[in-house]
C-alpha positions as CSV (number, residue, x, y, z in Angstrom):
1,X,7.3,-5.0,12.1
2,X,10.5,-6.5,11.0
3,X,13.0,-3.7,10.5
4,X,16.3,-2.4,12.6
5,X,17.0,1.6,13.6
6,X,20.0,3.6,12.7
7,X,21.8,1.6,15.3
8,X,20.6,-1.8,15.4
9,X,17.7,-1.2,17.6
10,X,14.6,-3.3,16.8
11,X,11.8,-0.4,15.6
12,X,8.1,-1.2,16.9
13,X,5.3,0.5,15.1
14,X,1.3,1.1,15.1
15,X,0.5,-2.0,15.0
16,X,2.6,-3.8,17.2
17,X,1.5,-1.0,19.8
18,X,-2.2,-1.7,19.4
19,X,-2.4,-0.4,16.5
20,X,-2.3,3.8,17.7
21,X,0.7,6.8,17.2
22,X,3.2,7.1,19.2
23,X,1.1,10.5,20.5
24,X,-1.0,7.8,22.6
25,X,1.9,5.0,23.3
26,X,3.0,8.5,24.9
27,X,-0.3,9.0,27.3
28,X,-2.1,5.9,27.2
29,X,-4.8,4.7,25.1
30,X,-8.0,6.2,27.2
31,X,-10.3,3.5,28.8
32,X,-13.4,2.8,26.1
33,X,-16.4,4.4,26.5
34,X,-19.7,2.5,26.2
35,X,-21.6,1.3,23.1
36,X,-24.6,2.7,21.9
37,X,-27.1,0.1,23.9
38,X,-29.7,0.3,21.4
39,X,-31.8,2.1,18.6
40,X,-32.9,5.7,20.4
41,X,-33.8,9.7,19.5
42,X,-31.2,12.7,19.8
43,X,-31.5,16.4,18.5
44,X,-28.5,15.7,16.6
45,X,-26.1,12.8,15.8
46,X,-22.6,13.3,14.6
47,X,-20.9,10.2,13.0
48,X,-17.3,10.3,13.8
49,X,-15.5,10.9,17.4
50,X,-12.5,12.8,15.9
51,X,-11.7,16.5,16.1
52,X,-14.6,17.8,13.5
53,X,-17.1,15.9,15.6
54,X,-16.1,17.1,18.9
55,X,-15.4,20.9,18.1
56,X,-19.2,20.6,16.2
57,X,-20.5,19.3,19.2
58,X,-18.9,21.5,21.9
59,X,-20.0,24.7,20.0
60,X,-23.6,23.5,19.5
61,X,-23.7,22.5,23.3
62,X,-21.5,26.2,24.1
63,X,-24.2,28.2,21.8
64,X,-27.3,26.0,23.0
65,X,-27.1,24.0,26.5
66,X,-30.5,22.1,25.9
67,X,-29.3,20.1,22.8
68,X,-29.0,16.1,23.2
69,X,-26.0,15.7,21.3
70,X,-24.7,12.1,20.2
71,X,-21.5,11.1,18.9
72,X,-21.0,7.8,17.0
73,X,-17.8,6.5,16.7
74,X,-16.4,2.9,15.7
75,X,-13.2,2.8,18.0
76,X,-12.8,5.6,20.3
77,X,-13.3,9.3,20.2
78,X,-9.4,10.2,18.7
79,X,-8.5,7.0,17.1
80,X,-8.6,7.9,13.5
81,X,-6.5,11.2,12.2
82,X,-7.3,13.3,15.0
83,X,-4.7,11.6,17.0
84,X,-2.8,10.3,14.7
85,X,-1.4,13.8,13.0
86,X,2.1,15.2,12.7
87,X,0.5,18.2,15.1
88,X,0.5,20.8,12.9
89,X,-2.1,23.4,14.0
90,X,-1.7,25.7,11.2
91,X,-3.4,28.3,9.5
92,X,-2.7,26.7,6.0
93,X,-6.0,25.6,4.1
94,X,-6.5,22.7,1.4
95,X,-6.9,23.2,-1.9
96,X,-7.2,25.3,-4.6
97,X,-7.5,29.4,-4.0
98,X,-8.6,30.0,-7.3
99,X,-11.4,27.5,-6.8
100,X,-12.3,28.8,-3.6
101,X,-12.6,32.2,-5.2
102,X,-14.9,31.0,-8.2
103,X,-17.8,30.1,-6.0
104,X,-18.2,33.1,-3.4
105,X,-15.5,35.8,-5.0
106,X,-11.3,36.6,-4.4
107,X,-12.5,38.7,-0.7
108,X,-14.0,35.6,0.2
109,X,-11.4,33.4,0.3
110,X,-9.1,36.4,1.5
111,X,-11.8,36.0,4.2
112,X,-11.4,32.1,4.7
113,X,-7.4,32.7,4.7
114,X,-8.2,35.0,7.3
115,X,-10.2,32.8,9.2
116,X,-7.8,30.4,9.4
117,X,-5.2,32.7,11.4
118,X,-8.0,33.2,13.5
119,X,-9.0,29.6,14.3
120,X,-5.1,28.9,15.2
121,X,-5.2,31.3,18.0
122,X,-9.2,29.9,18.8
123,X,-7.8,26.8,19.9
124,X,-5.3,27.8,21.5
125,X,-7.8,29.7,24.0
126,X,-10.1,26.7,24.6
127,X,-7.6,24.4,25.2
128,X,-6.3,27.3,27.5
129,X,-9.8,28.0,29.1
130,X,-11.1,24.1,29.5
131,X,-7.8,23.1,30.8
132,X,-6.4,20.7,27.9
133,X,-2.8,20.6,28.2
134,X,-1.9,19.8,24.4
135,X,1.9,20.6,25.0
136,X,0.7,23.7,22.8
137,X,3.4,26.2,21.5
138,X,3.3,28.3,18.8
139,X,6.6,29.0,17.5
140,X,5.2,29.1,14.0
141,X,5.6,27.4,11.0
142,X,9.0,27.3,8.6
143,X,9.6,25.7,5.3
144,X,12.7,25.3,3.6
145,X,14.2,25.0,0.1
146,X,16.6,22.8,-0.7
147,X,17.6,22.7,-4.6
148,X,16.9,25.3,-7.3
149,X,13.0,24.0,-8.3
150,X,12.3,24.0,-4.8
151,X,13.7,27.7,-4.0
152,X,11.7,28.8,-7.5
153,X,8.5,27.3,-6.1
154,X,8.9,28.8,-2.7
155,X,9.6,32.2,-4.0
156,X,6.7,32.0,-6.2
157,X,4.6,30.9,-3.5
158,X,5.3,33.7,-1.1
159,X,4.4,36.3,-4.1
160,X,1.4,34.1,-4.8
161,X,0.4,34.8,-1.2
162,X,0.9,38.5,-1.0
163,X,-2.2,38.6,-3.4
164,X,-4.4,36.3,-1.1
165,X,-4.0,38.6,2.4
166,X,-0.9,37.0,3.6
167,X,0.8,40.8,4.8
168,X,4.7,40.6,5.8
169,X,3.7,39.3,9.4
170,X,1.8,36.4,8.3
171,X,4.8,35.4,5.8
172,X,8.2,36.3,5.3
173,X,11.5,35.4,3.5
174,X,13.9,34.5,6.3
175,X,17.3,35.9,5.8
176,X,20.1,33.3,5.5
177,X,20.9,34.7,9.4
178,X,17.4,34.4,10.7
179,X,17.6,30.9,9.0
180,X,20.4,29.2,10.3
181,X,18.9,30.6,13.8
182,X,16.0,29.0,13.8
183,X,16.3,25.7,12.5
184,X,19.6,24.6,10.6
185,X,18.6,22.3,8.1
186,X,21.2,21.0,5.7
187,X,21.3,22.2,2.0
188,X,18.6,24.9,2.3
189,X,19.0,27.7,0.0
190,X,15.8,29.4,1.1
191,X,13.2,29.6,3.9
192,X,9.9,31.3,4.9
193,X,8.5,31.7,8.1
194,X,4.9,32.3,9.6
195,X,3.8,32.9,13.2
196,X,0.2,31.4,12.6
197,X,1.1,27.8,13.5
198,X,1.7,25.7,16.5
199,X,3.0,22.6,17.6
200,X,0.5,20.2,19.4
201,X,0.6,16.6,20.9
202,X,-2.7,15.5,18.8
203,X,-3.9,12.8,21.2
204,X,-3.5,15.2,24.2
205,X,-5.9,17.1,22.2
206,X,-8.5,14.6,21.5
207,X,-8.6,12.9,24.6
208,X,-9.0,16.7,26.2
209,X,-11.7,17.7,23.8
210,X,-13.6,14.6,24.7
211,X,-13.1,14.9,28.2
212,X,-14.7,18.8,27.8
213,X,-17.8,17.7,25.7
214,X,-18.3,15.1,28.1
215,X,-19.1,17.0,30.8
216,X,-21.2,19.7,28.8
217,X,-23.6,16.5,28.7
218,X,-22.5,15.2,25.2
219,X,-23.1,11.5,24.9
220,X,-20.0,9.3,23.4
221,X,-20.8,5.9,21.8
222,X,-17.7,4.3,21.1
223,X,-17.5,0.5,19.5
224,X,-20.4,1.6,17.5
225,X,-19.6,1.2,13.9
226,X,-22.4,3.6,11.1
227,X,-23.4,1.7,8.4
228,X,-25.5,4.0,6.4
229,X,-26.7,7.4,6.6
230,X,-30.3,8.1,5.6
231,X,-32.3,11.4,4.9
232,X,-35.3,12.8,6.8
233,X,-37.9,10.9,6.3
234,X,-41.3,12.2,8.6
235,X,-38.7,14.9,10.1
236,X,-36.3,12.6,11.3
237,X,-33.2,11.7,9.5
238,X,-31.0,8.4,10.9
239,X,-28.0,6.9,11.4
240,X,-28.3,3.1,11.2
241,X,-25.0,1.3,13.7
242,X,-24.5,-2.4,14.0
243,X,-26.0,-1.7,17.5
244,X,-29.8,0.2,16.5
245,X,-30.6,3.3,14.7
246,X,-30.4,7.1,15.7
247,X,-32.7,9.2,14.9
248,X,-32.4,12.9,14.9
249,X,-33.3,16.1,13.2
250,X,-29.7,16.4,11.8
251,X,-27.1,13.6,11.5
252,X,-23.2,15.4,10.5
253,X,-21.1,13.1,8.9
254,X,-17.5,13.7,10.6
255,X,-15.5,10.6,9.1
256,X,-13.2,12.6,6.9
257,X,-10.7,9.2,5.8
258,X,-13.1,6.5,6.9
259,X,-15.9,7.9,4.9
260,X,-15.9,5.2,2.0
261,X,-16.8,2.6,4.8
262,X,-20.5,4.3,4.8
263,X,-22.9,2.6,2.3
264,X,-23.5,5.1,-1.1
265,X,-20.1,7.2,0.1
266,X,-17.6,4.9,-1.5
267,X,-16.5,7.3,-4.3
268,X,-17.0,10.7,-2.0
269,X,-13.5,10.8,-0.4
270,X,-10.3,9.1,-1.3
271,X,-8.9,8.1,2.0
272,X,-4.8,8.8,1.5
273,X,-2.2,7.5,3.7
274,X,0.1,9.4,5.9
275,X,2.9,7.8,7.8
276,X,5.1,9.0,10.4
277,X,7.9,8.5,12.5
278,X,9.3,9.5,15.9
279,X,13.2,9.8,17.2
280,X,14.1,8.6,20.5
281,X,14.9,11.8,23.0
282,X,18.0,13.2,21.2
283,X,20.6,14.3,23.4
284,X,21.5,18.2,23.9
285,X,24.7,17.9,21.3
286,X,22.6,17.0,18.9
287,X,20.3,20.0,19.2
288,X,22.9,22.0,19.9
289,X,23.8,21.4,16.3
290,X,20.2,21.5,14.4
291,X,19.0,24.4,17.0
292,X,15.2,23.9,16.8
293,X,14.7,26.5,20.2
294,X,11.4,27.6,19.4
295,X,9.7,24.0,18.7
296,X,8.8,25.7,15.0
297,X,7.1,23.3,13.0
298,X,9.2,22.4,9.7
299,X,8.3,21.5,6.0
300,X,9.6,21.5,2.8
301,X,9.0,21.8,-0.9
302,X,9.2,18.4,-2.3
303,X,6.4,16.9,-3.9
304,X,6.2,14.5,-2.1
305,X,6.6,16.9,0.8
306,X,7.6,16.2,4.5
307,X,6.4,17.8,7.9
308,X,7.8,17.3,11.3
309,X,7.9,18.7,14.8
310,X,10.5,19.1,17.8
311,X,8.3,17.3,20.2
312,X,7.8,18.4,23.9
313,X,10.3,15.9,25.1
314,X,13.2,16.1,22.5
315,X,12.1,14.2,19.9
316,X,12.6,15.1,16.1
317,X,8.6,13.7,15.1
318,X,8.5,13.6,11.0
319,X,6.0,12.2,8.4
320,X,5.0,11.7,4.6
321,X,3.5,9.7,2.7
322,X,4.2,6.5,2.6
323,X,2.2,4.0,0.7
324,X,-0.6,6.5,-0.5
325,X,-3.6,4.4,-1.4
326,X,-5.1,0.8,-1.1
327,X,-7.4,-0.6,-4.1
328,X,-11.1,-0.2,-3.2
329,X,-10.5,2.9,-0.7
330,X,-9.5,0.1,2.3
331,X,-7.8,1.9,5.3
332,X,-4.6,1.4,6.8
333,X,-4.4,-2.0,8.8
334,X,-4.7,-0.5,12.1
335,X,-1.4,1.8,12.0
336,X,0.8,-0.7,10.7
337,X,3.6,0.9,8.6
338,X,5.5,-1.0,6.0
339,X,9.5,-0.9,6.8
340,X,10.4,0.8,3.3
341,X,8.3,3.4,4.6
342,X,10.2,3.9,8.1
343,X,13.4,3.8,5.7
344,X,12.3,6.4,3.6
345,X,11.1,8.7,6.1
346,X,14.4,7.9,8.2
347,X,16.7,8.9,4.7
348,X,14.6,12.2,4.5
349,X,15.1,13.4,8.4
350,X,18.9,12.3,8.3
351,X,19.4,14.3,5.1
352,X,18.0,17.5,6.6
353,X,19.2,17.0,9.6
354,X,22.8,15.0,9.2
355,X,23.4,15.1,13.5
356,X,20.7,12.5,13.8
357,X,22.4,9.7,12.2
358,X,23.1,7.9,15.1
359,X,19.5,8.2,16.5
360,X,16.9,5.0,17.1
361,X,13.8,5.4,15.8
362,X,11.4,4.6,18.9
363,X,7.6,4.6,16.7
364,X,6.7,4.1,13.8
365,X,3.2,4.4,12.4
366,X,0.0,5.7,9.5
367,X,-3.2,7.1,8.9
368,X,-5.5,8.2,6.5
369,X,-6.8,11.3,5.9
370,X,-9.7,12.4,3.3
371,X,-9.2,13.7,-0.1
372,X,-11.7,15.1,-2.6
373,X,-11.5,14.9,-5.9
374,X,-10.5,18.6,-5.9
375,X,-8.8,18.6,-3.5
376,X,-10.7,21.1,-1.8
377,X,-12.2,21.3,1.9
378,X,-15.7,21.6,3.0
379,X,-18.5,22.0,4.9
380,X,-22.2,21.6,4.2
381,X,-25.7,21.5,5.8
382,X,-29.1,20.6,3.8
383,X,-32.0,21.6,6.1
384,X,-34.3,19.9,3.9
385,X,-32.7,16.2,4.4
386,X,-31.0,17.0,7.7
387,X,-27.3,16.0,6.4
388,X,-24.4,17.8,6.8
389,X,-20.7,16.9,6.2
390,X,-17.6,18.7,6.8
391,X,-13.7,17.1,6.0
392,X,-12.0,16.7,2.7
393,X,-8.8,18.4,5.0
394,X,-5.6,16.8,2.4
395,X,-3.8,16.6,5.6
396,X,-4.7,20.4,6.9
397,X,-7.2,19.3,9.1
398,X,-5.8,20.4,12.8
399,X,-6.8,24.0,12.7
400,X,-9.6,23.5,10.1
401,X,-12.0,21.2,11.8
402,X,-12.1,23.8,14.4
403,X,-13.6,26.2,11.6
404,X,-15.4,23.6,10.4
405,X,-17.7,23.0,13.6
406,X,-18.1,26.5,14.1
407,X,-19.5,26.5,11.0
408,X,-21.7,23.3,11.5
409,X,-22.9,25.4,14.7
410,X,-24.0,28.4,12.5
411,X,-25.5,26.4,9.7
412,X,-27.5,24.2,12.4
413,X,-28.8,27.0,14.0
414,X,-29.6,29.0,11.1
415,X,-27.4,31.8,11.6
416,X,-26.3,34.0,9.3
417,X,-22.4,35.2,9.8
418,X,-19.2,35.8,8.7
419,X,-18.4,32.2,8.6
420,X,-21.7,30.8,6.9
421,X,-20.4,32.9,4.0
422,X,-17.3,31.3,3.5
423,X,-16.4,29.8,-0.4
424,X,-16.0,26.6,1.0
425,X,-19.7,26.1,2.9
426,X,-21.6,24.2,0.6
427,X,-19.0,22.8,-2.3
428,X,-20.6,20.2,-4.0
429,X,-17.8,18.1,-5.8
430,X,-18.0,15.1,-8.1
431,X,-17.1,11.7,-7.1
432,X,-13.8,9.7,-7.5
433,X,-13.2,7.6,-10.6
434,X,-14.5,3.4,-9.6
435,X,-11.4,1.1,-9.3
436,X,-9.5,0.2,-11.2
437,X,-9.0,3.8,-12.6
438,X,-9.0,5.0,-9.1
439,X,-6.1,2.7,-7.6
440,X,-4.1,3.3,-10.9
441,X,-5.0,6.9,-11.0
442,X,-3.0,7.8,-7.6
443,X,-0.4,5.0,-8.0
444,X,0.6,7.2,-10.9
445,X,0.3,10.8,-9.5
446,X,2.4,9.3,-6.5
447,X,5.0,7.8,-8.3
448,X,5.1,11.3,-10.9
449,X,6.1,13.2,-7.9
450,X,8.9,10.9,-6.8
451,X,10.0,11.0,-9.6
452,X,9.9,14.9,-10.0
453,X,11.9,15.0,-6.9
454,X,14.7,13.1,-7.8
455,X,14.7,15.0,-10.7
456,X,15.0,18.4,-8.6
457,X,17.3,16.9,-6.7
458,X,19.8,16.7,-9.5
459,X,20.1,20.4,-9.6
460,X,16.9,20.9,-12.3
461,X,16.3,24.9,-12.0
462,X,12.6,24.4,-12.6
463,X,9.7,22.5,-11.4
464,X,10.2,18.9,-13.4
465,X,7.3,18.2,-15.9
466,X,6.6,14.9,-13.7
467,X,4.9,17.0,-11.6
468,X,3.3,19.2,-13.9
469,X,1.8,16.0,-15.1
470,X,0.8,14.8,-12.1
471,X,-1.2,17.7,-10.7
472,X,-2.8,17.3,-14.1
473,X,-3.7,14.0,-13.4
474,X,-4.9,14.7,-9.8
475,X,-6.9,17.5,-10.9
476,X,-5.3,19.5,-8.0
């Protein structure tokens, strides 16, 4: 990528690194596992080797030993979002509460809020008890304020939550004191803070998972690309690769962004585009001046909002979204990150955080994660065709595919619990508009929101009606 950092120093990004995240440039891109060597039988196939197929998998084999368990995946088991993620493993959930709450009742998505603290702390103990080291911390999660709109917003948030079972210890208004002594972020007039998130190194936590479900006698077929999907037909229901067809009594669909490359799911989920960037190690002066001790993850209020993460090492790691969405649902080219990108997302950390001015930027790249057209997560299983599904995440999907293949696990066995009776098992949403409407559609909502920012960034005391009309528009 052509391009220079803060001070002159050539930037690489995905795709000049082989097209992966800086999480994997970091540990190595694992050695490939083998292709599916032909058409065969399973109990069960999943179709995806990211984190929803894995946790599925691992709780099926956890809950019932016997299962032959496949996993179909077109690069290798991690490659997509799973380790490609700003590392957020956080309790907040996609979409819509109010939507949520229409299909099951308000207790039922108080439920799935609480399930979500839960699942934080759930992987956190597996990765403890299977002996992943994920660089794991849990320092929580903070986000700032940083004009007038934004501090409205966030205040109205926080009251918002208070009516969906977020109690003063799962949410708080951080005094200006408490602020400054977590994470000192230039111009915020207001912050919250929640315990239930923390920070991971995503690709320590794919290649780990894989590694676990592995050896529990799960087979990974990497270099294997699903074509189509098909229903039972006498009993079985398949997955057809570019190497034979599976056969099984359930096939999951676990592509979340990649979905539209299946035949008949082209319209199902929009795959969005998330880039990020990564700091060289900063030096101690430097967080001596932005503090950061407890590795808190850190967002904000924009619209076109921002995450990042103190990584293990001393690097400030930070993402957004870059260029949102290619015509026809086509996927980023193999992590590569255009420059106006890195330059935007470099603007946004050095405005927060002024002290890293001076710093290289070592990584650069993107990824796509799924959207629905609500905007809302979720997870199904038809026992009559032998599909299931689960994704939709909008960029929450760290903690949530962890629910999610619980879930799977309870649906697939026929269990009836706590989690089967979640609002969002079983969402049936409608498709996304065909191109051109579609490209134009989010090219719109996109450029709505940056320009709502700039707006609230000239001191505008309320949310600007750019944004109003964008969430219109996106039917968020």
């Amino acid at each position: 990528m052509s391009g220079n950092g803060l001070n002159g120093t050539p930037l690489t990004d995905g795709f000049a690194n082989g097209g992966v995240s800086f999480w994997y440039r970091q540990i190595g891109v694992p050695e490939r596992r083998a292709a599916l060597p032909g058409s065969c039988e399973y109990d069960m196939v999943i179709v995806g080797g990211g984190y929803t197929g894995m946790w599925t998998a691992y709780y099926l084999k956890k809950a019932q030993p016997d299962l032959r368990i496949a996993i179909l995946e077109k690069e290798f088991a991690g490659f997509g979002a799973s380790g490609r993620n700003g590392g957020w493993l956080s309790a907040e959930f996609a979409g819509s509460r109010e939507r949520h709450a229409a299909a099951r009742g308000r207790q039922a998505m108080i439920d799935l809020q609480h399930a979500m603290f839960t699942a934080v702390d759930e992987v956190i103990e597996v990765a403890r008890t299977e002996g992943i080291d994920a660089d794991i911390h849990k320092g929580g999660l903070m986000h700032v304020a940083t004009n007038p709109a934004q501090n409205r917003r966030l205040h109205a948030e926080l009251a918002d939550l208070r009516t969906w079972g977020f109690a003063e210890q799962d949410m708080r208004l951080l005094t200006r004191e408490e602020q400054q002594d977590r994470i000192r972020v230039a111009g915020t007039l207001s912050a919250t803070y929640s315990p239930h998130c923390a920070r991971i190194q995503p690709a320590k936590l794919a290649v780990g998972l894989a590694r676990v479900v592995t050896g529990l006698g799960v087979d990974i077929f990497e270099g294997t690309t699903v074509t189509e999907i098909h229903p039972r037909t006498a009993g079985k229901a398949a997955a057809v690769t570019d190497r034979g067809t599976v056969t099984a009594e359930y096939v999951i669909r676990a592509t979340e962004g990649f979905t539209a490359s299946i035949q008949g799911q082209h319209r199902q989920w929009l795959p969005m585009n998330s880039s990020m960037i990564v700091t060289e190690p900063l030096p101690d002066e430097v967080w001596e001046r932005i503090g950061w001790r407890d590795y808190e993850l850190l967002g904000d209020e924009a619209h076109a909002y921002c995450y990042a993460q103190r990584t293990a090492d001393g690097r400030i790691a930070i993402g957004g979204r870059g260029v949102p969405y290619r015509f026809g649902s086509r996927t980023d080219v193999r992590g590569a990150t255009q420059p106006q990108t890195v330059a935007a997302l470099r603007k946004i950390m050095t405005t927060l955080f002024p002290a890293t001015a001076g710093a290289r930027i070592d990584h650069s790249w993107c990824g796509v994660l799924g959207v629905p057209r609500d905007w809302c997560s979720t997870v199904h299983l038809d026992h009559t065709t032998g599909l299931g599904w689960a994704g939709g995440y909008v960029g929450s999907g760290v903690t949530t595919t962890n629910l999610a293949g619980r879930t799977l696990r309870d649906l697939v066995l026929r269990r009836d619990t706590e989690l089967t009776a979640l609002p969002w098992v079983g969402r049936q949403v409608r498709q996304w508009e065909p191109e051109p409407l579609r490209w134009i559609g989010v090219q719109a909502i996109y450029a709505l929101f940056r320009a709502a920012d700039r707006h609230e960034n000239a001191q505008m005391g309320r949310t600007s009606a750019y944004a109003r009309l964008a969430n219109l528009i996106s039917g968020r």
